[in-house]
DRENTI-235633 format. One line per 10 residues: their letters; for each residue x, y, z of C-alpha. Coordinates in steps of 0.05 Angstrom, whole numbers, plus 32768, in hexadecimal, padded with zeros to 4 digits. Layout:
<atoms>
A) X Y Z ~ ...
</atoms>
This chain:
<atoms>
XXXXXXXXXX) 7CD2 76BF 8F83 ~ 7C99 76DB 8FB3 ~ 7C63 76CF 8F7C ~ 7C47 7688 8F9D ~ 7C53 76AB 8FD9 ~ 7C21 76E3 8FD5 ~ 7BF3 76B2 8FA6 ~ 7C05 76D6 8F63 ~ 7C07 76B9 8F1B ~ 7C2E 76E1 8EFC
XXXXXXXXXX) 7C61 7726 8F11 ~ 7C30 775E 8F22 ~ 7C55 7797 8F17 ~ 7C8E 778D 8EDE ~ 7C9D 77CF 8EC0 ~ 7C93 77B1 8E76 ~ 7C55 77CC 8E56 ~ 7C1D 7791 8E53 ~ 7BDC 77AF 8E43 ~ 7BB8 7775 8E71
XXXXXXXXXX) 7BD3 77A6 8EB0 ~ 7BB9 77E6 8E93 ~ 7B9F 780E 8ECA ~ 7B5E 7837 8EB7 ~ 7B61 7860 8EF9 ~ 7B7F 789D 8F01 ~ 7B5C 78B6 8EC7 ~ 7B8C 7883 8E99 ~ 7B44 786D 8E7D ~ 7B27 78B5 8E63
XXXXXXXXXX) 7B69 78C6 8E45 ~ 7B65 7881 8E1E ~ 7B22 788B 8E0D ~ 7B25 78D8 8E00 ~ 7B63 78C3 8DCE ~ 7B41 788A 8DA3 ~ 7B0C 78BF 8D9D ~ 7B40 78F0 8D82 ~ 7B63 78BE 8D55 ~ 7B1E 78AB 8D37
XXXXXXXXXX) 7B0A 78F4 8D2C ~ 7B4C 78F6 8CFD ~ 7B5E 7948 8D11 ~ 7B9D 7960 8D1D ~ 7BD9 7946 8D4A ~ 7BC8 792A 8D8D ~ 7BF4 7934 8DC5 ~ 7C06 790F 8E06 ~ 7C2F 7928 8E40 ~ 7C4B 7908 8E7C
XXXXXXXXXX) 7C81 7907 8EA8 ~ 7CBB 78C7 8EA8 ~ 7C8B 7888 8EBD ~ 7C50 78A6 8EB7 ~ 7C34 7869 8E90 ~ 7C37 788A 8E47 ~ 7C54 784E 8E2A ~ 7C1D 781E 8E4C ~ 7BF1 7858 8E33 ~ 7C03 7858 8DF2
XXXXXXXXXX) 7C05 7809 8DE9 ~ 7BC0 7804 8E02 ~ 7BA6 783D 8DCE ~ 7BCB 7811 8D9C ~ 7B9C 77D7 8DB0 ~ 7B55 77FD 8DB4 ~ 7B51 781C 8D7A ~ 7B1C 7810 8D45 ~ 7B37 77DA 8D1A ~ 7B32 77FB 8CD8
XXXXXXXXXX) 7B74 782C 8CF4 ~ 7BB2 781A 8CEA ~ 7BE8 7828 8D16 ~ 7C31 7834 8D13 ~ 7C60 783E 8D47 ~ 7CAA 786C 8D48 ~ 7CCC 7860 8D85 ~ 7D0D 787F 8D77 ~ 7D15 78CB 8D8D ~ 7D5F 78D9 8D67
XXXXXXXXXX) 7D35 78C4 8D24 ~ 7D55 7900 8CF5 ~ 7D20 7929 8CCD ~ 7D3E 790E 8C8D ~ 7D2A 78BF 8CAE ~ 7CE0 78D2 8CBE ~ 7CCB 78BD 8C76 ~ 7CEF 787C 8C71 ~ 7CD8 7864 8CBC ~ 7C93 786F 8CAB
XXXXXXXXXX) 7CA2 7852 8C67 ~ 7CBD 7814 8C8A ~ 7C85 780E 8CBC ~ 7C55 780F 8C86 ~ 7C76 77DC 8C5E ~ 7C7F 7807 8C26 ~ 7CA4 77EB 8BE8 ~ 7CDA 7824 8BD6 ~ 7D0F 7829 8BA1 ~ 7D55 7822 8BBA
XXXXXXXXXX) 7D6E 7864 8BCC ~ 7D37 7880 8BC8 ~ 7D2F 78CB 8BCD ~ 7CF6 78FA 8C00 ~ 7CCA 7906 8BC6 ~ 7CC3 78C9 8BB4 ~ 7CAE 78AE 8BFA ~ 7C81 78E7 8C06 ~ 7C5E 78D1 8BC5 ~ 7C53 7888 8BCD
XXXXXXXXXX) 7C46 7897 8C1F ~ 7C0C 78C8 8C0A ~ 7BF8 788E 8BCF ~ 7BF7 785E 8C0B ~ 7BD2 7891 8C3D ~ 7B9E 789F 8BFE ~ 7B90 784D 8BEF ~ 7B85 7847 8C41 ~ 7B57 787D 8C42 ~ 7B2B 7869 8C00
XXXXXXXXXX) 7B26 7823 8C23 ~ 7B06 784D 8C60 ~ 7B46 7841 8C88 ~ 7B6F 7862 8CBB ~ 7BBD 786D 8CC7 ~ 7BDA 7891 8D05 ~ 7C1C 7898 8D1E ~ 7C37 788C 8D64 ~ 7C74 78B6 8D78 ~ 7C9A 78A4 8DB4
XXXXXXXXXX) 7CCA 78D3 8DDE ~ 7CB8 790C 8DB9 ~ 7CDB 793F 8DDF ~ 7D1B 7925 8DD5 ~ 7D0B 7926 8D84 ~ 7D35 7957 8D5F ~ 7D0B 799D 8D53 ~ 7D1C 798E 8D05 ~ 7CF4 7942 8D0F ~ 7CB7 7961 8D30
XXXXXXXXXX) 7CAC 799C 8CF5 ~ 7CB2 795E 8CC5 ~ 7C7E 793B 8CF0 ~ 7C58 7974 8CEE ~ 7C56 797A 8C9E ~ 7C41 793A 8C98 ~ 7C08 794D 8CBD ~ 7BF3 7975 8C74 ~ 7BE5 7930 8C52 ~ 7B9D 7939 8C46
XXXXXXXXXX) 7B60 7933 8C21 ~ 7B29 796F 8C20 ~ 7B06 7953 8C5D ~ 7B33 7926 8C83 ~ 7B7D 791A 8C98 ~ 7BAC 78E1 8C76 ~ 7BCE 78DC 8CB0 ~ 7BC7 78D7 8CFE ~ 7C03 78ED 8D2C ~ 7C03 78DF 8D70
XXXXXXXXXX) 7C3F 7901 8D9B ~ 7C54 78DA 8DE0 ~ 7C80 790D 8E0D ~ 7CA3 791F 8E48 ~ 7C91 7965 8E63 ~ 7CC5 7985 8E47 ~ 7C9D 7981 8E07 ~ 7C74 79B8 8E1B ~ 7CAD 79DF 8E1E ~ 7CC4 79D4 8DDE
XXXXXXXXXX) 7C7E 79D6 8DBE ~ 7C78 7A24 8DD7 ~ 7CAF 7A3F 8DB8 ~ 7CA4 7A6C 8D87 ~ 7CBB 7A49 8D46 ~ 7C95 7A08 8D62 ~ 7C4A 7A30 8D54 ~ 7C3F 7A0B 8D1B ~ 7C48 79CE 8D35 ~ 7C29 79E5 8D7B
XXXXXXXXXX) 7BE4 79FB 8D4C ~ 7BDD 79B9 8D2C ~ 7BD0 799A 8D72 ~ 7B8F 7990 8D7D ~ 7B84 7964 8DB3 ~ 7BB3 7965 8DF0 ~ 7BB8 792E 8E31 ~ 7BE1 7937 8E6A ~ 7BF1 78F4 8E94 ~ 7BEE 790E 8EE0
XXXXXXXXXX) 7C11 78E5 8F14 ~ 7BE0 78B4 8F3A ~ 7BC8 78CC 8F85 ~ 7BCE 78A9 8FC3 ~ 7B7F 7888 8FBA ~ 7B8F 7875 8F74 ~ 7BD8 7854 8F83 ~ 7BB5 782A 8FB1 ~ 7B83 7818 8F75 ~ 7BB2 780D 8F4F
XXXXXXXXXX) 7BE3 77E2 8F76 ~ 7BA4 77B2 8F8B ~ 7B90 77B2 8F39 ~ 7BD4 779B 8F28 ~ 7BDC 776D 8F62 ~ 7B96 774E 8F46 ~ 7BA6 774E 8F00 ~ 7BDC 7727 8F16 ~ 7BAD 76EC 8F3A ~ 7BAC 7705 8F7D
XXXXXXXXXX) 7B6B 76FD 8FA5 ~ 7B71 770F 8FEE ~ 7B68 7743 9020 ~ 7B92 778F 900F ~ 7BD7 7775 9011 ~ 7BF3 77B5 9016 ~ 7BE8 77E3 905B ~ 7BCE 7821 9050 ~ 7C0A 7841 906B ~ 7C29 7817 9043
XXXXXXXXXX) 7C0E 7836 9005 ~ 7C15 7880 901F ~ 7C5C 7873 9026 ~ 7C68 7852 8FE3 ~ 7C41 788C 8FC6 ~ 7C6C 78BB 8FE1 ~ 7CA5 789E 8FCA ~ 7C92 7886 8F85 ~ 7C74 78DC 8F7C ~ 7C33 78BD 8F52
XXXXXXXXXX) 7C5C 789C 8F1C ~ 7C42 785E 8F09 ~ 7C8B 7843 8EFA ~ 7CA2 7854 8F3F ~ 7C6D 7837 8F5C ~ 7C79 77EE 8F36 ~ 7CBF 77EB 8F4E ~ 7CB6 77FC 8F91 ~ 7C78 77CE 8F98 ~ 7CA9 7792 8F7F
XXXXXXXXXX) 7CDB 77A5 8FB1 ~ 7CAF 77A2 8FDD ~ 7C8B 7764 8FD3 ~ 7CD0 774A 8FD0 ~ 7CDD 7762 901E ~ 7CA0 774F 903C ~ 7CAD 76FE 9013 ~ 7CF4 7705 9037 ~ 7CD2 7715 907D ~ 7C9A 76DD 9072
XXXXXXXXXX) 7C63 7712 9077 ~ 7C22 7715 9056 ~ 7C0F 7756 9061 ~ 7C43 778F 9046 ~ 7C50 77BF 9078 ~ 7C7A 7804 9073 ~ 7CBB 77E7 908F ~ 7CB0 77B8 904B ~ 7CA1 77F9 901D ~ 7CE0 7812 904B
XXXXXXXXXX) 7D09 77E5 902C ~ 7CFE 77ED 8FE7 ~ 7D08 7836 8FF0 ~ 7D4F 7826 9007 ~ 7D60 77F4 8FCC ~ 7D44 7833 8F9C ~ 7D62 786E 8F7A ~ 7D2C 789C 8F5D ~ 7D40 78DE 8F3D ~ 7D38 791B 8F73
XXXXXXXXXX) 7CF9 793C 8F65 ~ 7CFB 797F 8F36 ~ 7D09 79C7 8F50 ~ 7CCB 79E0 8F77 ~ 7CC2 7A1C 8F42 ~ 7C8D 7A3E 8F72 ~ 7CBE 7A4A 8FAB ~ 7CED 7A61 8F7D ~ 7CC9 7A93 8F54 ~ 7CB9 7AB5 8FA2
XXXXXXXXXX) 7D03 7AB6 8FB7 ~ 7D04 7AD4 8F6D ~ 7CD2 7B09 8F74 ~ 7CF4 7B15 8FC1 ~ 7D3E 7B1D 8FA8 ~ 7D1F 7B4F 8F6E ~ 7CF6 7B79 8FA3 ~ 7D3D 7B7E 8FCE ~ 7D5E 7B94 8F96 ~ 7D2E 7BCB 8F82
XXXXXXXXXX) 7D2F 7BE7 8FC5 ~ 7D77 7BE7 8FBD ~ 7D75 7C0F 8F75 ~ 7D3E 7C3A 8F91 ~ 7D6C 7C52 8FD6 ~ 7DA8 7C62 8FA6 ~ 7D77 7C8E 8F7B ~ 7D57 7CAE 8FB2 ~ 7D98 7CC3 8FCD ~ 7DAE 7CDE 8F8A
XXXXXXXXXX) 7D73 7D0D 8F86 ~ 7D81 7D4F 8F95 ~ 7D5F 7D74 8FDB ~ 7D5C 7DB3 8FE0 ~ 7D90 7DCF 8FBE ~ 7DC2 7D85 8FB2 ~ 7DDC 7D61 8FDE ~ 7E02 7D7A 900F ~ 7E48 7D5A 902E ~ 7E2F 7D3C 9069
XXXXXXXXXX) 7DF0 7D15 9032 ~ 7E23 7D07 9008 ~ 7E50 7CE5 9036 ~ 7E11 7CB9 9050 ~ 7E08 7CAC 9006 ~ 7E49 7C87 9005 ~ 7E42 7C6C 9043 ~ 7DFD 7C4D 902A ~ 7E21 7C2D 8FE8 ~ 7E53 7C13 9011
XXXXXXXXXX) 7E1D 7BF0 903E ~ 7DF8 7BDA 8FFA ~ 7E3B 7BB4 8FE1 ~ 7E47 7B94 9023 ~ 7E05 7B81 9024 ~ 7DF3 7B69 8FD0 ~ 7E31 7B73 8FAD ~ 7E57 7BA3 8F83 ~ 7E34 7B99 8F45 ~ 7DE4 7BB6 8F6D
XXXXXXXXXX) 7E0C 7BE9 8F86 ~ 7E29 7C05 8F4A ~ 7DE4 7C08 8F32 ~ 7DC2 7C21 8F72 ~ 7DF8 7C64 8F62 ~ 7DE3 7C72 8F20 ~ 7DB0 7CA2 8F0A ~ 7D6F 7C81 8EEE ~ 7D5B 7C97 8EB1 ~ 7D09 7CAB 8EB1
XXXXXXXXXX) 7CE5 7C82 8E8F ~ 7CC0 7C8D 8E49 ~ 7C84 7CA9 8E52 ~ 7C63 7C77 8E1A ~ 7C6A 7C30 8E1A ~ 7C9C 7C14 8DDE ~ 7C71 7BFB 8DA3 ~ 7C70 7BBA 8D96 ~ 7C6D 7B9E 8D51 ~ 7C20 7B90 8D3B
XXXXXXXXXX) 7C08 7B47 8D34 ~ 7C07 7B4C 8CED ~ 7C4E 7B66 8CF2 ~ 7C5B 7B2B 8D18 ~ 7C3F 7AFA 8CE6 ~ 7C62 7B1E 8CAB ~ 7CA8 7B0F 8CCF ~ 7C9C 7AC5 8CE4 ~ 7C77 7AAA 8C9E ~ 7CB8 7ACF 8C73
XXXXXXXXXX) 7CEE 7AA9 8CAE ~ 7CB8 7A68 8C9F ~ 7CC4 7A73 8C56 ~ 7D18 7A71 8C5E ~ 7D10 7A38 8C81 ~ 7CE0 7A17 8C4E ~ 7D12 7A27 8C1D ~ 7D4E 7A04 8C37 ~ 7D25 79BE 8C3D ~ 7CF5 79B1 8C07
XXXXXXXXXX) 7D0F 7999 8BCF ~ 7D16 79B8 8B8D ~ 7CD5 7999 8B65 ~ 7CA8 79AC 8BA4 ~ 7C6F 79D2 8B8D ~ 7C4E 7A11 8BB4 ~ 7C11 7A3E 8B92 ~ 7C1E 7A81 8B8E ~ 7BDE 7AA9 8BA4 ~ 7BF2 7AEE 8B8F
XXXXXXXXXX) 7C36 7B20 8B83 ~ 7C31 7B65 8BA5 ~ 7C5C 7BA4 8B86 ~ 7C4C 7BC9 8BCB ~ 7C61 7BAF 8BFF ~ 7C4B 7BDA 8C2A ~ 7C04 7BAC 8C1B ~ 7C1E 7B6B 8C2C ~ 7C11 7B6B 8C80 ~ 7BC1 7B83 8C69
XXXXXXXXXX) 7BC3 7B47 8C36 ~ 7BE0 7B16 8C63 ~ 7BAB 7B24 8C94 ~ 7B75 7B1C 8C65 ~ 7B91 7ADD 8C4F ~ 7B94 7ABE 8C96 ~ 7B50 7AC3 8C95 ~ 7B4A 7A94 8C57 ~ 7B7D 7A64 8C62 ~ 7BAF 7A48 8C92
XXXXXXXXXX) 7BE9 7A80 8C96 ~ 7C13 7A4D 8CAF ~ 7C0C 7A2B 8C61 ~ 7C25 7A7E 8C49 ~ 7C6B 7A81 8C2F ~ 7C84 7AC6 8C1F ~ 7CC5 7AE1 8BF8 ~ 7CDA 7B23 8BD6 ~ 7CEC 7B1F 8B8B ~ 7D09 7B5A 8B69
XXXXXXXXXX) 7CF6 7B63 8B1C ~ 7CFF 7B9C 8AF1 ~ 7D15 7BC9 8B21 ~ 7CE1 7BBC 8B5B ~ 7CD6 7B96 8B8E ~ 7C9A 7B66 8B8F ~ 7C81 7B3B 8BC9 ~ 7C6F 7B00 8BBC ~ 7C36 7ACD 8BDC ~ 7C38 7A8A 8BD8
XXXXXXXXXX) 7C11 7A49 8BFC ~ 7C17 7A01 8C0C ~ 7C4B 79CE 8C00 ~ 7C38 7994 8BCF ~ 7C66 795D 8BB6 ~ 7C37 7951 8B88 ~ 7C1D 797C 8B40 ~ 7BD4 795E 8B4F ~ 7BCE 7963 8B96 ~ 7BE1 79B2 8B8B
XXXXXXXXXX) 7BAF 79B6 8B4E ~ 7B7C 799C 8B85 ~ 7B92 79D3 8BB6 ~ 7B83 7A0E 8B82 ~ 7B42 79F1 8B78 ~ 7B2D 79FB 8BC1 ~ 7B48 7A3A 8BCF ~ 7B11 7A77 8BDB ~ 7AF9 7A99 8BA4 ~ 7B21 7AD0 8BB8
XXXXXXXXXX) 7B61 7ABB 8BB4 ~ 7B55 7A9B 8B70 ~ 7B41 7ADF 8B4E ~ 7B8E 7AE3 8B55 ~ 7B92 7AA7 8B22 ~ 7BC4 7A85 8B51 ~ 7BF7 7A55 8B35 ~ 7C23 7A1C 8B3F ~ 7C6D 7A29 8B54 ~ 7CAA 79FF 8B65
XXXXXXXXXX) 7CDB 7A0D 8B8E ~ 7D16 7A09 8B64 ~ 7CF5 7A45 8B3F ~ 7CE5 7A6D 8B7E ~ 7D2F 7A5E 8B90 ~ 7D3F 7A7E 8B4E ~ 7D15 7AC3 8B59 ~ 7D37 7ACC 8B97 ~ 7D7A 7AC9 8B7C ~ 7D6D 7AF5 8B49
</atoms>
């Protein structure tokens, strides 16, 4: 094609990952090096944002390549994976010898046996998760508890989480905190600039052999950037195209008629809703209709005695106007009464209130998925419940309150509230956790539970 043409050795600009194009402009580099940092630190779940072509695969491929030899990596690239398939994929990566058919506790065990014989040999095992906004919400929370394997001072496991933006939004809703807390490092992938797209397009171009002058105008570039909106992907196909033009016009030099071209030949996806100009055509549309509501009630107000005829038959005349002019529906409501408003704010519900709600709707879920030999430590059982929001703050203070389960129990006649923490799949790895707990939750003489028999209270 147009590669002995333009002097090159190989395709400059395939849309394949190969780490010997990775572009460390556009600060591509500091994320890669600000990432190995975080992976060899071994806290928490790293995250990595950027929009479609961004270069998060390349990204990602390139991590996979400079980190320090003694971590392992494995790689899930399917999104659909179901929560109950987490286990075994990992399981598979690893090369993990399992019985046939072999049940969650089971993997979990020989996983965190694995995870435990990498770390005593000083080794390292992270995870690389693809696509992971389009991952069920049930996938990520099991992500997320696997995030638990750990010894006193260091993680088992490294997760690393690859997404679109719409992962953001997912990540702030409300029952996604947990998962949203365990982040601790977090990279967003910006689209490249007009300067860097020209860096980039001449690093490519000489990663691929060439060696002469620019062969790309500058107006070129400005007009490929424009089209291509900073993505990296974008930018490779329309620099093929284009190279492909100017080959078919027997230029050397690519101009914009080339860049032109490859614009034509190209269908990219219309860029998103400009949010800005919406929210002010929002806030504009709101003010006209609160003018509107604020008329009608000034004309129901009484003057001087109520209105008379001739005010009331302007009234009428001014509804009329108002439905012409926004609709039945504004109008109905400019002709009602407003009620006055309270003269004190409505209460909201106290933090600790909050916390009291979300770690008992934690605990139902919790419930439904672990399975019946999982073990939990119960901390401490409360006949007044009236205590527990007071306790449950004090605890928050001493451990994670996302690791608090909580669940009523009714025995002789009462009503006790019950406190419970962690997850284990294992009797020693629990026995460990009561060891470490502060000395003032042990005063409690806290002890091991399963669920089957927490199942059982509540039925009771």
């Amino acid at each position: 094609m147009y590669y002995a043409h333009f002097g090159l050795s190989q395709p400059p600009f395939k849309i394949t990952p190969n780490t010997d194009f990775f572009f460390n402009g556009g600060n591509r580099g500091a994320v890669l090096d600000a990432l190995v940092y975080a992976i060899s630190s071994g806290e928490g779940i790293v995250k990595v944002v950027g929009e479609v072509g961004s270069g998060k695969t390349m990204l990602c491929r390139m991590l996979q390549t400079s980190l320090p030899p003694q971590i392992e990596s494995i790689y899930l690239a399917n999104p659909n994976l179901a929560a109950s398939d987490v286990l075994p994929a990992i399981a598979f990566e690893l090369q993990l010898k399992l019985p046939e058919n072999a049940d969650r506790l089971s993997i979990m065990q020989q996983l965190q046996a694995y995870l435990l014989a990498r770390h005593a040999a000083g080794r390292q095992v992270v995870i690389f998760v693809e696509e992971a906004q389009a991952m069920p919400l049930a996938t990520l929370e099991e992500l997320r508890l696997l995030s638990n394997l750990e010894t006193k001072q260091d993680k088992l496991l490294q997760i690393v989480l690859f997404g679109q933006p719409e992962l953001e939004v997912i990540l702030k809703q409300q029952h996604m905190r947990q998962l949203r807390e365990r982040i601790t490092y977090s990279f967003h992938l910006a689209p490249l600039q007009i300067n860097e797209i020209s860096a980039y397009v001449c690093f490519r171009l000489g990663a691929a052999g060439y060696r002469g002058p620019d062969l790309f105008s500058a107006a070129a570039i400005k007009k490929l950037a424009t089209a291509a909106d900073g993505l990296v992907r974008r930018v490779n196909i329309l620099a093929d195209k284009s190279l492909l033009a100017a080959y078919a016009d027997n230029a050397q030099q690519l101009l914009p008629k080339h860049v032109a071209a490859a614009i034509e030949d190209t269908s990219f996806e219309r860029k998103p809703i400009n949010y800005r100009q919406y929210f002010i055509y929002t806030l504009w549309l709101s003010g006209l209709l609160s003018l509107a509501l604020a008329w009608g009630w000034w004309q129901g107000m009484p003057h001087q005695g109520g209105l008379t005829q001739e005010r009331a038959a302007s009234r009428t005349e001014s509804n009329q106007l108002i439905a012409a002019k926004l609709g039945p529906e504004i109008a109905a409501a400019s002709s009602r009464p407003l009620q006055p408003s309270p003269a004190q704010p409505t209460p909201r519900p106290s933090p600790s209130h909050l916390q009291l709600n979300a770690r008992f709707a934690a605990t139902t879920d919790w419930l439904q998925r672990a399975a019946p030999n999982t073990i939990a430590v119960q901390i401490q059982s409360l006949a007044d419940d009236s205590a527990l929001k007071a306790e449950l703050d004090r605890l928050s203070r001493l451990i994670a309150i996302d690791r608090i389960y909580l669940y009523h129990k009714k025995q002789d006649g009462l009503i006790y509230s019950i406190i419970l923490y962690g997850e284990f799949t294992q009797r020693q790895a629990a026995l460990a956790a009561v060891a470490s707990l502060p000395s003032q939750i042990k005063k409690h003489q806290p002890y091991l539970r399963t669920v089957a028999s927490i199942k059982n209270d509540i039925n009771q």
